[in-house]
DRENDO-1510 file (C-alpha; in Angstrom, 1 decimal, always signed):
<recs>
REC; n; res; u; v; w
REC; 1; UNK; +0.0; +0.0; +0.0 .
REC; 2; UNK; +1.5; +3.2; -1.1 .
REC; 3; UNK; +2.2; +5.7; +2.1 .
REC; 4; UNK; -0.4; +7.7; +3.2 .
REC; 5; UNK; -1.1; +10.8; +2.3 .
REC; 6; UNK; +0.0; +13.4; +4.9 .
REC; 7; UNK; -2.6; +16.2; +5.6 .
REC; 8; UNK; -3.5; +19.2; +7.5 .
REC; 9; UNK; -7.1; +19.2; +9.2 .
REC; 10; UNK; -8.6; +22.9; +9.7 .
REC; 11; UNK; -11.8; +22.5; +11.7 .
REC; 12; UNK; -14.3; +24.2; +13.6 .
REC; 13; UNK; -16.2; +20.9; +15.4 .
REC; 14; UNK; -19.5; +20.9; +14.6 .
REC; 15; UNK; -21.6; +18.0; +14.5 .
REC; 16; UNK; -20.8; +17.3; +10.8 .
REC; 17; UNK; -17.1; +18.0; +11.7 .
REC; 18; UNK; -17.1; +15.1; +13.9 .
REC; 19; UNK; -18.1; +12.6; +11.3 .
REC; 20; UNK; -15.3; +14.1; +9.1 .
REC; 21; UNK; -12.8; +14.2; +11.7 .
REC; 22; UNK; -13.8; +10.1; +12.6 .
REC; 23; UNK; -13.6; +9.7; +8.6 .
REC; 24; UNK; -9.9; +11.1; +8.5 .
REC; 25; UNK; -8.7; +9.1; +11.8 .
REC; 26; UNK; -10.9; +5.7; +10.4 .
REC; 27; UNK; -8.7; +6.3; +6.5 .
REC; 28; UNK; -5.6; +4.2; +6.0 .
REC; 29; UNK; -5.1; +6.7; +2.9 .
REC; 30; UNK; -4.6; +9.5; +5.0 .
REC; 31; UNK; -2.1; +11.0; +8.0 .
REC; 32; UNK; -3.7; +13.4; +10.0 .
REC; 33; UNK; -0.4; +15.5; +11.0 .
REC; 34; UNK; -2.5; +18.8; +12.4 .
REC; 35; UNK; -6.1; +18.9; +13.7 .
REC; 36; UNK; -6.1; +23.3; +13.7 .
REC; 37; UNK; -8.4; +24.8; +15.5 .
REC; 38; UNK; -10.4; +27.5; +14.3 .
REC; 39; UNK; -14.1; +29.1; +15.1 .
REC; 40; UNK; -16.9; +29.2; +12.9 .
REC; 41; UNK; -20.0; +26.6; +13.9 .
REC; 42; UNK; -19.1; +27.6; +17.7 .
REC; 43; UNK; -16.1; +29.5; +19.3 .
REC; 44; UNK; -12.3; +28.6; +19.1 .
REC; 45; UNK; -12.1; +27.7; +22.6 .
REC; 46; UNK; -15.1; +25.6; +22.9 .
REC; 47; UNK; -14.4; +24.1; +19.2 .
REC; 48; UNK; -10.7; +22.7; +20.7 .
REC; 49; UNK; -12.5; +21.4; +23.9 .
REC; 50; UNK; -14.9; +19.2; +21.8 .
REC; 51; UNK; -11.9; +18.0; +19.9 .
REC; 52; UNK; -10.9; +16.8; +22.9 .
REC; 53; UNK; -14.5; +15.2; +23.3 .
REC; 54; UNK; -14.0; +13.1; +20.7 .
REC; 55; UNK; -11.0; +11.7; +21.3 .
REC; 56; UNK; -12.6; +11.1; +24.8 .
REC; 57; UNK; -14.9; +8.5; +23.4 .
REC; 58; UNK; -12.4; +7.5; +20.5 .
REC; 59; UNK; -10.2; +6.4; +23.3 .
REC; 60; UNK; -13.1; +4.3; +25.1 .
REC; 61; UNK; -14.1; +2.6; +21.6 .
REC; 62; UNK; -10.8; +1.5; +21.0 .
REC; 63; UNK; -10.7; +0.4; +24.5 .
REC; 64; UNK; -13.3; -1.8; +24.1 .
REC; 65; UNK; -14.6; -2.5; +20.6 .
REC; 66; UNK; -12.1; -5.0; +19.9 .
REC; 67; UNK; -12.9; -4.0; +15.7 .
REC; 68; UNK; -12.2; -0.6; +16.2 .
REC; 69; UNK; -8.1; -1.0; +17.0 .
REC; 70; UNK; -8.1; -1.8; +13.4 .
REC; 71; UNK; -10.2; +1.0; +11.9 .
REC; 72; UNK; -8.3; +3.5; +13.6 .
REC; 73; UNK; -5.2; +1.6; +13.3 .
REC; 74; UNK; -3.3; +4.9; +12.9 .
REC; 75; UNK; -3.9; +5.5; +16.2 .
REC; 76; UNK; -3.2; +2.3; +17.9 .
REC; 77; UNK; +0.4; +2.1; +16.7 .
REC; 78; UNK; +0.8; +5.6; +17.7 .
REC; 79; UNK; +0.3; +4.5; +21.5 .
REC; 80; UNK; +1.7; +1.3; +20.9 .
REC; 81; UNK; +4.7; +2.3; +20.1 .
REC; 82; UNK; +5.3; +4.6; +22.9 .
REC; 83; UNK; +5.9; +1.6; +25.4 .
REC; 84; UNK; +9.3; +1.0; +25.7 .
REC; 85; UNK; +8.6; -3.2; +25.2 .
REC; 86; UNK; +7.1; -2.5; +21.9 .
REC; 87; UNK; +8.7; -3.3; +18.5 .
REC; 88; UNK; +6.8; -1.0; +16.6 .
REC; 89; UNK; +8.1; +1.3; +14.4 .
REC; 90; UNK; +7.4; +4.6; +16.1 .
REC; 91; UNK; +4.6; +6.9; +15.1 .
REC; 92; UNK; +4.1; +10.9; +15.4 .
REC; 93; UNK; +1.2; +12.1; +16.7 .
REC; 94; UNK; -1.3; +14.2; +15.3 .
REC; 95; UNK; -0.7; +17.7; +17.0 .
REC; 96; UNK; -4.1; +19.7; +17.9 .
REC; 97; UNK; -3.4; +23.6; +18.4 .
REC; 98; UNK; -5.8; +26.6; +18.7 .
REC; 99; UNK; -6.3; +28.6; +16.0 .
REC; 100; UNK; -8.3; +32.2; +15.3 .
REC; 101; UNK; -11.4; +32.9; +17.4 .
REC; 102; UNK; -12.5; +35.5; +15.0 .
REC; 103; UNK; -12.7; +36.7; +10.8 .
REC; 104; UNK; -9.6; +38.6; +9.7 .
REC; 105; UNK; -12.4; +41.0; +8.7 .
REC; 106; UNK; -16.0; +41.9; +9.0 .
REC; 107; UNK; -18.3; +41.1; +12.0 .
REC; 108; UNK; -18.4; +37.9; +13.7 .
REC; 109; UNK; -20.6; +35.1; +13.5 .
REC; 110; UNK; -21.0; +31.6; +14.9 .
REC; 111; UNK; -23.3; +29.0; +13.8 .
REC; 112; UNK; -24.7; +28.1; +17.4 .
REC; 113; UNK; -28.4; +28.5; +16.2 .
REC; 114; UNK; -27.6; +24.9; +14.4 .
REC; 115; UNK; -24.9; +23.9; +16.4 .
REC; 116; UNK; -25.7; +24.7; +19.8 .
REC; 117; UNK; -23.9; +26.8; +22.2 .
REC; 118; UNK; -21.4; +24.0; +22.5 .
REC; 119; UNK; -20.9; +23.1; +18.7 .
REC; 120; UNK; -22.1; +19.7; +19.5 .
REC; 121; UNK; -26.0; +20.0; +20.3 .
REC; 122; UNK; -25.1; +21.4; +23.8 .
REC; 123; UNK; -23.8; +17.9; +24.8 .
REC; 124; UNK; -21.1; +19.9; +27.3 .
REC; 125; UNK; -24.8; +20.3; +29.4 .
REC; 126; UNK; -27.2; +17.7; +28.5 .
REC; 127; UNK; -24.5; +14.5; +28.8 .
REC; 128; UNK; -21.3; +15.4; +30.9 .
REC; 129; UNK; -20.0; +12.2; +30.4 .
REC; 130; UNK; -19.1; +12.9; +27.1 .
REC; 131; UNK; -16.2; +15.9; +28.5 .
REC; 132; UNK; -13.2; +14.5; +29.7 .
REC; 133; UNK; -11.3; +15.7; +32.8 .
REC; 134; UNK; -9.3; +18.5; +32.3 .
REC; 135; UNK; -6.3; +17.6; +30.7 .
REC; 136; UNK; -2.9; +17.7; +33.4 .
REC; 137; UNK; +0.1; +19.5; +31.7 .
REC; 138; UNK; +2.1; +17.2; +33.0 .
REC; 139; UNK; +0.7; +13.9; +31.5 .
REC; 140; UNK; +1.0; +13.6; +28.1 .
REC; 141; UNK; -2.5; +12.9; +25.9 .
REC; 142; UNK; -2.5; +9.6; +24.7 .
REC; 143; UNK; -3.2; +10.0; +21.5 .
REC; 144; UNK; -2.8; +13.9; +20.8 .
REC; 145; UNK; +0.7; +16.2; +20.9 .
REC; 146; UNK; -1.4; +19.8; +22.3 .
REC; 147; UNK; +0.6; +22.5; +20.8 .
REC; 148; UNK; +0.5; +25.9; +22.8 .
REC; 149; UNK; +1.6; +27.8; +19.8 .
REC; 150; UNK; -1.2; +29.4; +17.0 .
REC; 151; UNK; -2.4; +27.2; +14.7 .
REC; 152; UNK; -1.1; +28.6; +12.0 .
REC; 153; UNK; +2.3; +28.8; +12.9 .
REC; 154; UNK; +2.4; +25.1; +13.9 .
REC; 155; UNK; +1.0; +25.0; +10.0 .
REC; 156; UNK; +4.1; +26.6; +8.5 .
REC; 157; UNK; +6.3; +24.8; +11.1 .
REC; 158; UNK; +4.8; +21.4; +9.1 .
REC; 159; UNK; +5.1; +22.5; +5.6 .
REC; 160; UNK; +8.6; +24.0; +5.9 .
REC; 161; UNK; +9.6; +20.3; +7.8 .
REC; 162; UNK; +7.6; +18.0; +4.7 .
REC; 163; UNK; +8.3; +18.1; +1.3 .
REC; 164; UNK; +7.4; +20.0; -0.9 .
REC; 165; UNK; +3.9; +19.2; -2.6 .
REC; 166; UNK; +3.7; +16.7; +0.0 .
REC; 167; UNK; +0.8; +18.1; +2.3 .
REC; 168; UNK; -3.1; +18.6; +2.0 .
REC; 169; UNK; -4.7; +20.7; +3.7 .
REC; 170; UNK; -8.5; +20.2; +3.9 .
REC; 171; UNK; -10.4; +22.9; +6.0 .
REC; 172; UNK; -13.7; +22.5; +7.4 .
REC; 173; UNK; -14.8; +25.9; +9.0 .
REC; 174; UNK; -13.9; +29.7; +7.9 .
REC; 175; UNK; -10.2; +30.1; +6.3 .
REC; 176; UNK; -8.7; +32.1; +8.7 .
REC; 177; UNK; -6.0; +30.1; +10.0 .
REC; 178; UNK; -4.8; +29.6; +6.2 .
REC; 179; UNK; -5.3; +33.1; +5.8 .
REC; 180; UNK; -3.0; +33.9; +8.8 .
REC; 181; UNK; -0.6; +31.5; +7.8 .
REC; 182; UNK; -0.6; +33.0; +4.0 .
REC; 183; UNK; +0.1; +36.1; +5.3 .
REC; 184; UNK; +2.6; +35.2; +7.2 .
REC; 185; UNK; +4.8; +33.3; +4.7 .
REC; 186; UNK; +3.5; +32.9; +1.3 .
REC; 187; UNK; +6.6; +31.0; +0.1 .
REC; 188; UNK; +6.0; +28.3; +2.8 .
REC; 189; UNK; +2.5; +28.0; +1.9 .
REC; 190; UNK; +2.8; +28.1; -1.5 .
REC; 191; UNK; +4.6; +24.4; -0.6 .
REC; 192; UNK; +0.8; +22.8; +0.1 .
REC; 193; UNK; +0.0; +20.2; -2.7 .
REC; 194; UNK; -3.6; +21.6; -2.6 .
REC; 195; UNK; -6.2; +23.2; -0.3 .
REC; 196; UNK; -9.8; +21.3; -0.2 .
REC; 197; UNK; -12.8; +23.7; +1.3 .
REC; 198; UNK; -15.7; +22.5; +2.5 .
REC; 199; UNK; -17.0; +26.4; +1.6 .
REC; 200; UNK; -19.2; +28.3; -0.7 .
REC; 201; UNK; -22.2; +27.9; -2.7 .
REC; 202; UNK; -22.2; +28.9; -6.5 .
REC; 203; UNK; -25.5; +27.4; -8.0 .
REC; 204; UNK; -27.1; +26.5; -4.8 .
REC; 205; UNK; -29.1; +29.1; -2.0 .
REC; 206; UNK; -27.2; +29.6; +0.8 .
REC; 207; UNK; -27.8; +28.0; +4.2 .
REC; 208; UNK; -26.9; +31.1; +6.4 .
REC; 209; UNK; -28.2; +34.1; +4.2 .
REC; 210; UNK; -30.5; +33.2; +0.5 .
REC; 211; UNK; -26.6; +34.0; -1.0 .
REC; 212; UNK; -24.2; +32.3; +1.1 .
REC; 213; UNK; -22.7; +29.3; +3.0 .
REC; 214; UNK; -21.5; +29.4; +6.5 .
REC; 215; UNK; -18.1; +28.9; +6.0 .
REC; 216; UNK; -17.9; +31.8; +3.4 .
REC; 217; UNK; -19.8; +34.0; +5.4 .
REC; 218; UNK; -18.3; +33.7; +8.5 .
REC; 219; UNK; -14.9; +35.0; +7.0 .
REC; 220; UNK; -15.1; +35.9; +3.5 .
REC; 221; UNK; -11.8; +38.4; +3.6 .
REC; 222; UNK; -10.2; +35.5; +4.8 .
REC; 223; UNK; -12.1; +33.3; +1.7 .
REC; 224; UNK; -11.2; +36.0; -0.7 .
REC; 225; UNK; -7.6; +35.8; -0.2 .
REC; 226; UNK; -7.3; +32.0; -0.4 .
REC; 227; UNK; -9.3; +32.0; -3.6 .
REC; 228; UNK; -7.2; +35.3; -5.1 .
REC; 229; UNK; -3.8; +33.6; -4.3 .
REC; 230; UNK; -4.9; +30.0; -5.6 .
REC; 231; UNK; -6.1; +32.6; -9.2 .
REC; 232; UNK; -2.2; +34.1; -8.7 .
REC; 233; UNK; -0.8; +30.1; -9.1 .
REC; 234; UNK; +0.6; +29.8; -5.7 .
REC; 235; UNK; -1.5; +26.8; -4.7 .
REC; 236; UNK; -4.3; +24.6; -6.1 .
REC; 237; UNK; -7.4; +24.9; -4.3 .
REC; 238; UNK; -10.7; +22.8; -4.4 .
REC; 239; UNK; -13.7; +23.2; -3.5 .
REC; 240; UNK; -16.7; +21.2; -2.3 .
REC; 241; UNK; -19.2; +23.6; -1.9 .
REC; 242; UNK; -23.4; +23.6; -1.0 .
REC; 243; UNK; -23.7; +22.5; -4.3 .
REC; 244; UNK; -22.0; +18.5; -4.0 .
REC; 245; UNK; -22.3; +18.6; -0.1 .
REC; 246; UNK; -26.0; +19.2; +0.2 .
REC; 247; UNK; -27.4; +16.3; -1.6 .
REC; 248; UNK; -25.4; +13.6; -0.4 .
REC; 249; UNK; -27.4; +13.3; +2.9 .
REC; 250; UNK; -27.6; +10.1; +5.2 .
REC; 251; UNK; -30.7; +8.9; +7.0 .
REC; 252; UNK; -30.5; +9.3; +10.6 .
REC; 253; UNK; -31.9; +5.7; +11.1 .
REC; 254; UNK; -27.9; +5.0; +10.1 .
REC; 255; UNK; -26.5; +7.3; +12.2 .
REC; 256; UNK; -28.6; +7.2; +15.5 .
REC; 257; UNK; -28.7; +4.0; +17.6 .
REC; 258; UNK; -32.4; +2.5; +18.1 .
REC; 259; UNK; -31.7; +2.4; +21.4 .
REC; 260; UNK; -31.6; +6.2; +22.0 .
REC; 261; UNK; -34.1; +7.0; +19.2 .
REC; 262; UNK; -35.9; +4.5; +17.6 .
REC; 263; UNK; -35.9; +5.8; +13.9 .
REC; 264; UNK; -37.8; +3.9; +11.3 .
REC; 265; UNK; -35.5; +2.9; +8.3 .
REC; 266; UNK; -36.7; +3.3; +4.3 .
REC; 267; UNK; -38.6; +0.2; +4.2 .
REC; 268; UNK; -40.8; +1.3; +8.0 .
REC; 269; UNK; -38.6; -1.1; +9.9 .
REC; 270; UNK; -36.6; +0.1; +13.2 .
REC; 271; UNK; -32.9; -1.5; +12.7 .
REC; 272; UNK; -31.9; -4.1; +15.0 .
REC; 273; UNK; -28.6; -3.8; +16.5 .
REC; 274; UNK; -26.3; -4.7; +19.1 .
REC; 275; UNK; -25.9; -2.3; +22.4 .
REC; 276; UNK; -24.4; +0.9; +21.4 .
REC; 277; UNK; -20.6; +1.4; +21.2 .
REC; 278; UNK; -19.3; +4.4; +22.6 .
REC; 279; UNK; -18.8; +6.1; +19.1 .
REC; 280; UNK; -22.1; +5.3; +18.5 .
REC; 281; UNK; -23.5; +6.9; +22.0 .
REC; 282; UNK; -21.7; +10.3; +21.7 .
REC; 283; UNK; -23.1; +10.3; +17.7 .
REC; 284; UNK; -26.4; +9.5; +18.3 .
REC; 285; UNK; -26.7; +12.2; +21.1 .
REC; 286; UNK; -25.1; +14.8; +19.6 .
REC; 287; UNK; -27.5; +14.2; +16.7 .
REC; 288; UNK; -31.1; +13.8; +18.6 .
REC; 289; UNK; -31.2; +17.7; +18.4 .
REC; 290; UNK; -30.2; +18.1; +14.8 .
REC; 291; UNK; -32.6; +15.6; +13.7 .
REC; 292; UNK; -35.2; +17.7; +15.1 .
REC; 293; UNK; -34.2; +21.1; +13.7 .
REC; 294; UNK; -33.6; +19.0; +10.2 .
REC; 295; UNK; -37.6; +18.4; +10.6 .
REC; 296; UNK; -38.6; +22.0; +11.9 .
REC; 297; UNK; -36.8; +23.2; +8.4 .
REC; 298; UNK; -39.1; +20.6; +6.2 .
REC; 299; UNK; -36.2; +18.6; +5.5 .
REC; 300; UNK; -35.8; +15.2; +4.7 .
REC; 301; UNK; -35.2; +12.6; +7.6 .
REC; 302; UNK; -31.3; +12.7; +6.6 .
REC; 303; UNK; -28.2; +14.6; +7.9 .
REC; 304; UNK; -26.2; +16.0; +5.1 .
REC; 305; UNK; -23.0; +15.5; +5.2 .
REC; 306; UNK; -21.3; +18.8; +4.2 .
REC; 307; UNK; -17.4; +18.6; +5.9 .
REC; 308; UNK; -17.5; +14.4; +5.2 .
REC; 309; UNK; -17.3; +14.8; +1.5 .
REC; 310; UNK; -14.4; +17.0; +1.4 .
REC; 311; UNK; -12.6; +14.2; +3.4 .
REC; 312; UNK; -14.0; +11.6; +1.1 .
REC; 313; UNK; -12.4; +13.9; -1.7 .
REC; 314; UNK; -9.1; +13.9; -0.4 .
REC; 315; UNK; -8.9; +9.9; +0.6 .
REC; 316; UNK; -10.1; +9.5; -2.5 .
REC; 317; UNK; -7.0; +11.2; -4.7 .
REC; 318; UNK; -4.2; +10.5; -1.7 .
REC; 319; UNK; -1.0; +10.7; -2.6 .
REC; 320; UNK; -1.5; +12.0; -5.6 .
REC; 321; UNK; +0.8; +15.1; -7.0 .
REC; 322; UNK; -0.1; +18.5; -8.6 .
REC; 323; UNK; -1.5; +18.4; -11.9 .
REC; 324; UNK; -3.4; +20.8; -13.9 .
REC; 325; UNK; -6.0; +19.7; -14.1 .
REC; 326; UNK; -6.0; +17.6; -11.4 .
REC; 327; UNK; -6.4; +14.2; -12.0 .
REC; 328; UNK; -9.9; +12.8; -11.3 .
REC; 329; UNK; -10.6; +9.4; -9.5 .
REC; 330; UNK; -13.2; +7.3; -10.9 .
REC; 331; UNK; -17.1; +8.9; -10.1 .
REC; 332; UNK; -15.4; +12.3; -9.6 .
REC; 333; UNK; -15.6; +15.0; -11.9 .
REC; 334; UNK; -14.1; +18.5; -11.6 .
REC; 335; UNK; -14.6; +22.1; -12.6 .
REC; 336; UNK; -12.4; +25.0; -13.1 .
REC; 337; UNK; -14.7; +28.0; -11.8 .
REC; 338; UNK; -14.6; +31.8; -11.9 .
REC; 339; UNK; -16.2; +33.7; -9.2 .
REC; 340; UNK; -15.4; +36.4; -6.9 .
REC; 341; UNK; -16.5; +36.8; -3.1 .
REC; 342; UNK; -18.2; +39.5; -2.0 .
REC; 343; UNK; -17.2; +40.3; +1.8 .
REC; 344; UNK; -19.3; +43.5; +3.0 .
REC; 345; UNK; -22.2; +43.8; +1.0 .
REC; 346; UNK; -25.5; +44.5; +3.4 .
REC; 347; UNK; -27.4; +41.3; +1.9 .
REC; 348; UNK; -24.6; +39.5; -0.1 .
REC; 349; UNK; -21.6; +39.2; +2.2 .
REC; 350; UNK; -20.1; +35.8; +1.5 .
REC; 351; UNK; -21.9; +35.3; -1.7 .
REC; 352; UNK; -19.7; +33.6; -4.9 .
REC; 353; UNK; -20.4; +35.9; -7.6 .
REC; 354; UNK; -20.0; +33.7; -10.6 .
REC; 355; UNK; -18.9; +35.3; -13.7 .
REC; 356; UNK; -21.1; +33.0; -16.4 .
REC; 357; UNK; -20.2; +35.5; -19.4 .
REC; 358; UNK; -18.7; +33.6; -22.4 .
REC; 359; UNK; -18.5; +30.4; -20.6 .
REC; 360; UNK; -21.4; +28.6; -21.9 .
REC; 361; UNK; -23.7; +29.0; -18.7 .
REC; 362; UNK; -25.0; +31.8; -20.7 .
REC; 363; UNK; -25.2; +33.0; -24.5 .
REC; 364; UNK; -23.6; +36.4; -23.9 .
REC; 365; UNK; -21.2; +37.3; -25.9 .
REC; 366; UNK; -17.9; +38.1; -24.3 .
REC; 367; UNK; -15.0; +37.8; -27.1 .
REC; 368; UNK; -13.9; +41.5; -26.7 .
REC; 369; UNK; -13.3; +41.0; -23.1 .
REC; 370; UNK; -9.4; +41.3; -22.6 .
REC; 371; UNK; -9.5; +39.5; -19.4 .
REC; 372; UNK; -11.4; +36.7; -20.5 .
REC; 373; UNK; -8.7; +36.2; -23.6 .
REC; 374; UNK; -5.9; +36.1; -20.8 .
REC; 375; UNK; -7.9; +33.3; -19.3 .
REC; 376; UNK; -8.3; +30.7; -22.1 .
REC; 377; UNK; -11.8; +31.8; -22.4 .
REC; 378; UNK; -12.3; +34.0; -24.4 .
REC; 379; UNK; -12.5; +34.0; -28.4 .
REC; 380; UNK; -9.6; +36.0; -28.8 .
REC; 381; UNK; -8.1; +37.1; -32.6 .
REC; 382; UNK; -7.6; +34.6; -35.3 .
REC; 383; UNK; -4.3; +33.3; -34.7 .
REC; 384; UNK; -1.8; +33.4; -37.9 .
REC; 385; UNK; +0.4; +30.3; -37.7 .
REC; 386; UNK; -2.7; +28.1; -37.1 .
REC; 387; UNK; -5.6; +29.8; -38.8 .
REC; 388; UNK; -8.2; +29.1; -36.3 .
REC; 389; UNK; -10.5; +31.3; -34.1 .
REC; 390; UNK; -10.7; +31.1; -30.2 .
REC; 391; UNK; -6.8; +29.7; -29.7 .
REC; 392; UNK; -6.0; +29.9; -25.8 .
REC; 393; UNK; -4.0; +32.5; -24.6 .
REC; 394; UNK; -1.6; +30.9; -21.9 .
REC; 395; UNK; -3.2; +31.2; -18.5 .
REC; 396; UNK; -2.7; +34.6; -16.5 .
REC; 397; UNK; -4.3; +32.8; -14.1 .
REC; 398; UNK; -5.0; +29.5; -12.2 .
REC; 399; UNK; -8.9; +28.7; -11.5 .
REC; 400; UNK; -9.9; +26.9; -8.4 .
REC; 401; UNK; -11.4; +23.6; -9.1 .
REC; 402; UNK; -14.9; +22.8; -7.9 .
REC; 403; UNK; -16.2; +19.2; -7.3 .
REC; 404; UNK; -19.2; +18.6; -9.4 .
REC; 405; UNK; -20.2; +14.7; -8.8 .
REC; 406; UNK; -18.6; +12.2; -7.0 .
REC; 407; UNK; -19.2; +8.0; -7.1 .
REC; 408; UNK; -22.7; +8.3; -5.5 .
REC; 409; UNK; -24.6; +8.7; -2.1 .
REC; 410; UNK; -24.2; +5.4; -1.3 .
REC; 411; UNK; -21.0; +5.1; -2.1 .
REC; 412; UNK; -20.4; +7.5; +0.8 .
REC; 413; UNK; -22.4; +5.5; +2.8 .
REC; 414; UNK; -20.7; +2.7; +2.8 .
REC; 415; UNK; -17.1; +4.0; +3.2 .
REC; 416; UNK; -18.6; +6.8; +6.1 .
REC; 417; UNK; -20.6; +3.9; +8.1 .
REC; 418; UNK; -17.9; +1.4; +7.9 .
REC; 419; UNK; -14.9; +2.8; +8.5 .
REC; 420; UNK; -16.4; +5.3; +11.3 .
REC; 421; UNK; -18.4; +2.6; +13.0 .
REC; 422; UNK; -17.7; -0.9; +11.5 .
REC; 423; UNK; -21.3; -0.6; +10.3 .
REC; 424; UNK; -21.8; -3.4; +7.3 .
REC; 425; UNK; -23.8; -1.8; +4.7 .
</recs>
């Protein structure tokens, strides 16, 4: 098996963070090397405090679900080797560190009115069980190296130490760590193989304004320069936005044990299954709430899974090296987009604009648009040494790369329920 590929984690957790984050840590294709911190569905603080919560009851399904040392074998050998009897080839661990508690620009906003004031359905009140004791400075985390420097920093620190094109970063919540850490030292950054965003919505409404996604609303300055740099060619950057994310939903009868909400499944049965693991405890509780506001909304009896897919994206095309255009696993397909992001308008902030002129979303007729001609797009002057119309001009810039389908809802499914859970489907 080739190695795995080594990534970055940005996340704000956020029930659908936590099913990403369990995807990552369940994926042999992938080495989580940085879980950074940043806020977005709740605060910074409180976001790196339910990282800790899962872990919590990572740690007491590995414990005790015999299955589970070998989905999140990655972890296993980690604290393996770190007895002095073992054999095995030592492992790092993934370092967690605080990032940004607020938007490099504009007006903050947190997402606790689908969230809860805890991120994770207010869990912190309703199930205490789930928080583990405060950690001891002294004591090492099993599991976890806790870095007292920013985020962002500890970011750079990684890329300057790996290879270059070696490192994904895939960022779940606002971009403000990579935005910090783009400021900071473009060169360094410029180092990351790619940047996958859960973020934005170009054809699809919003789910925080009619315009906008949360992600891109919570810090579109920070949005805007990640997508402006990517045009400049200093990185490549995907994106899975509202459009891909939203319809690959999964029924909560999968992800919600019978025993703490009997849930009917597609054909009116209630699944029978074994006594909850402790994965499948802090899941189903943290869920119980956001099944409800999913049915106050007149949605379908599914959670959609938003931050999972752009974790399926990035185990799906490990370990594989920049290309323009990226290379495509089979079932995905990719886009090159153009769109700006508009950060203060009084209705639109965090809105894509997508410029549809002369790309054929739309008949109008752009071929005396100098920029466009710069771009590839445009239809340009006949060109002499070949004779044809519409040549294209090399590439001023480099457009970021939106995911447009993938294998299939149940493809997801499958991969999400087993590897997470050791669910059979």
């Amino acid at each position: 098996m080739p190695q795995p590929q080594k990534i970055i984690l940005d996340t704000d957790p956020g029930v659908d963070d936590v099913l990403a984050i369990l995807l990552s840590l369940a994926s042999p294709e992938l080495q989580v090397l940085l879980i950074s911190i940043v806020f977005g569905n709740t605060h910074a603080p409180v976001a790196h405090g339910n990282l800790l919560k899962i872990y919590h009851s990572l740690a007491k399904e590995i414990d005790s679900i015999p299955g589970a040392q070998s989905r999140y074998g990655s972890l296993t050998a980690t604290a393996t080797a770190e007895n002095a009897n073992s054999n095995e080839k030592p492992s790092r661990k993934t370092v967690l560190a605080l990032g940004e508690d607020g938007p490099i620009g504009g007006e903050k906003a947190v997402a606790a009115y689908f969230h809860g004031p805890d991120g994770l359905s207010n869990i912190t009140q309703t199930h205490p069980e789930f928080t583990p004791p405060a950690l001891d400075p002294s004591v090492p985390h099993e599991y976890l190296d806790i870095s007292s420097k920013p985020s962002y920093e500890v970011m750079l620190d990684i890329l300057r130490e790996e290879e270059d094109d070696s490192v994904v970063i895939v960022a779940l919540g606002p971009l403000t760590n990579l935005a910090h850490a783009l400021r900071s030292d473009p060169a360094t950054f410029s180092k990351v193989s790619r940047v996958v965003w859960m973020g934005a919505a170009l054809d699809h409404p919003g789910n925080t304004s009619p315009v906008a996604e949360f992600n891109c609303f919570a810090d579109p300055f920070a949005a805007n320069e990640i997508l402006e740099s990517c045009k400049a060619g200093l990185f490549q950057f995907i994106l899975a936005p509202l459009d891909i994310t939203t319809p690959h939903a999964i029924p909560f009868s999968d992800l919600i044990h019978p025993s703490v909400m009997p849930i009917p499944d597609s054909n009116g049965l209630i699944p029978a299954k074994p006594a909850p693991t402790p994965l499948e405890e802090f899941v189903s509780a943290m869920l119980v709430r956001v099944r409800g506001l999913q049915a106050s909304f007149g949605l379908e009896d599914s959670m959609e899974m938003h931050d999972p897919v752009a974790v399926w994206f990035a185990l799906a095309h490990a370990s594989q090296k920049r290309n323009s255009p990226p290379l495509e696993e089979e079932g995905w397909v990719l886009k090159a987009r153009d769109f700006k992001i508009e950060r203060i308008g009084e209705l639109t902030r965090g809105m894509c604009v997508v410029d549809r002129r002369g790309t054929g979303e739309t008949n109008v007729d752009r071929s005396k648009d100098e920029k466009l001609k710069t771009l590839g797009l445009g239809v340009g002057k006949k060109d002499e040494s070949t004779g044809r119309m519409g040549e294209k001009i090399e590439k001023a810039i480099q457009l970021p790369w939106v995911i447009t389908q993938t294998p299939g809802i149940e493809v997801l499914r499958k991969v999400l329920l087993g590897r997470v859970f050791g669910t059979k489907v």
